[in-house]
N, C-alpha and C positions, 0 to 999 in steps of 0.2 A: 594652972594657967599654962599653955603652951608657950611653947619658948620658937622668937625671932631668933634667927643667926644673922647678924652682920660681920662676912671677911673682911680679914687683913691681909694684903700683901705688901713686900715692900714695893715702895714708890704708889700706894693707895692716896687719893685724893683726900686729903684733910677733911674738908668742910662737908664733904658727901659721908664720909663715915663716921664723922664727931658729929656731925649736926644731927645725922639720921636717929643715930644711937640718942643722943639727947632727946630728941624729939618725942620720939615712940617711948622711953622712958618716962618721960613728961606726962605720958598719954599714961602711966602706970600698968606698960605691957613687958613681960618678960626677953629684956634683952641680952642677948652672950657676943660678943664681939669674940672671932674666931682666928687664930693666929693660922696663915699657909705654910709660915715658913717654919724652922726648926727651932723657934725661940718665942716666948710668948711676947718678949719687945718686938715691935715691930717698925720700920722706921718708914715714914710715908715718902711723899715727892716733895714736901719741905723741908725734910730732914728732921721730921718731929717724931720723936721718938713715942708710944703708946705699947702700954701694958694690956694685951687679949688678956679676956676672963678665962679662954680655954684656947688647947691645941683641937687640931680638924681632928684627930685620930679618936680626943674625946667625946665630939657630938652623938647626939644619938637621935634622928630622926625619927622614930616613932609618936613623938609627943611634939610637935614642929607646927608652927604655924607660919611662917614663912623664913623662905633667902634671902637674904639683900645682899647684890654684889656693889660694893662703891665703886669708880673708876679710879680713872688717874694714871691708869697704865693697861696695856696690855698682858702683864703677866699673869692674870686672871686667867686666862686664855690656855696659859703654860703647863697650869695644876691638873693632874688627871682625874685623882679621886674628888676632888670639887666639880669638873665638869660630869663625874658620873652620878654623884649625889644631886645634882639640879638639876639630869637629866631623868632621872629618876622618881624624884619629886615632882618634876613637873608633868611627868606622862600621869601619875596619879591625880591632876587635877588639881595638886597642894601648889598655894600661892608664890610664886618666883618674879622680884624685881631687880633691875640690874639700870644703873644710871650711868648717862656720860659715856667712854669706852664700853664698860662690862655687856651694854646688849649685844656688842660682840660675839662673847660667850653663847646667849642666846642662840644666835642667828646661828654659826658655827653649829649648833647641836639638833638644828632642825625646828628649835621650838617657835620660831616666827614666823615658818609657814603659813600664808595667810593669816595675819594677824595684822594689824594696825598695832608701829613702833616710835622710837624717837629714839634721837643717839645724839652724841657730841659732833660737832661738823667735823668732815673729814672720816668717818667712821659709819657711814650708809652701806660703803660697800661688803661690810660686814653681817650685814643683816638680810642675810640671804632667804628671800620668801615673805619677805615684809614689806609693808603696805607702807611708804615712809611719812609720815605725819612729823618733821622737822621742824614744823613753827613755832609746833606745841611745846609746854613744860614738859608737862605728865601723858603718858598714854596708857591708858588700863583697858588688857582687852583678854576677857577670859578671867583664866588665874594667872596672865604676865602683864607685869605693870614695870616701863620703861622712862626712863628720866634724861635730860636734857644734856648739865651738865650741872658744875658747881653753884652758879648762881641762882639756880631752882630749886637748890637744893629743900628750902622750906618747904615749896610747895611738893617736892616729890616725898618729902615723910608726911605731911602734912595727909595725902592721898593715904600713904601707906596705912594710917592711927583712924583714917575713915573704913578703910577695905577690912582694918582687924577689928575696933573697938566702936565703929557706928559716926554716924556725921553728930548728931551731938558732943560726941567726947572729940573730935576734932578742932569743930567751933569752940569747944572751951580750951583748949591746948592753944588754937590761933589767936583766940583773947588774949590769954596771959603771955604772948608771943606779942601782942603791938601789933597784926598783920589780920 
């Protein structure tokens, strides 16, 4: 089974990368939560401290089935080799989502270029080439699927566990979810 990366950085959105990670787990798909910084703790924008399963240095993209950037901050933005691994990934067609701030990242790297996106308010201007769909939770267009903010957060894994493992194993993941 290929393996999801969902990063860490510090000051990461809580509920965008625990809910995610839960979720798609839920769905029984291999997920590695990826630490940016130099320590596999990583402390989010509540101050909640989270153990990555691995360092970026250890990824190994060959066997990849998707990026998930969570938001919650701009330092997404900051990581080099993270922005050349999704850029990379993404020119090959392989699936790349980023929720809340991180379509920043995106847009920054050329990949929204004509694309239908969504972002957290305040963060359009970042999505340089993008068709902005703001109302929306989820926007999947291509191989880039873009999320709202925190409170979407369901529905932006929700998408994610339909785009990897089929809208049946979704509708069962959203049953046992109450939604």
């Amino acid at each position: 089974m290929k393996t999801i990366f969902v990063f860490l950085t510090t000051g990461f959105e809580e509920i965008e990368a625990l809910g995610t990670i839960d979720i798609l787990r839920r769905a029984e798909l291999n997920v590695k939560s990826v630490s940016l910084t130099d320590s596999k703790q990583v402390t989010s924008s509540r101050q909640v401290t989270v153990v990555a399963d691995i360092m970026f240095d250890e990824i190994d993209l060959s066997d990849t089935e998707m990026l998930v950037l969570p938001g919650g901050t701009p330092a997404y933005n900051d990581h080099d080799g993270l922005k050349k691994a999704v850029l990379a990934f993404a020119q090959k067609g392989e699936k790349v989502a980023a929720i809340c701030a991180s379509p920043m990242v995106l847009g920054g790297l050329g990949l929204l270029d004509g694309k239908n996106a969504t972002c957290y308010p305040g963060f359009e201007k970042y999505l340089k080439g993008a068709t902005l769909q703001t109302e929306k939770a989820v926007v999947v267009d291509g191989n880039i699927t873009t999320g709202r903010g925190p409170g979407l957060t369901i529905d932006f894994a929700l998408k994610l566990v339909e785009l990897i493992a089929g809208k049946e194993k979704r509708d069962a993941v959203a049953a046992g979810l109450l939604v």
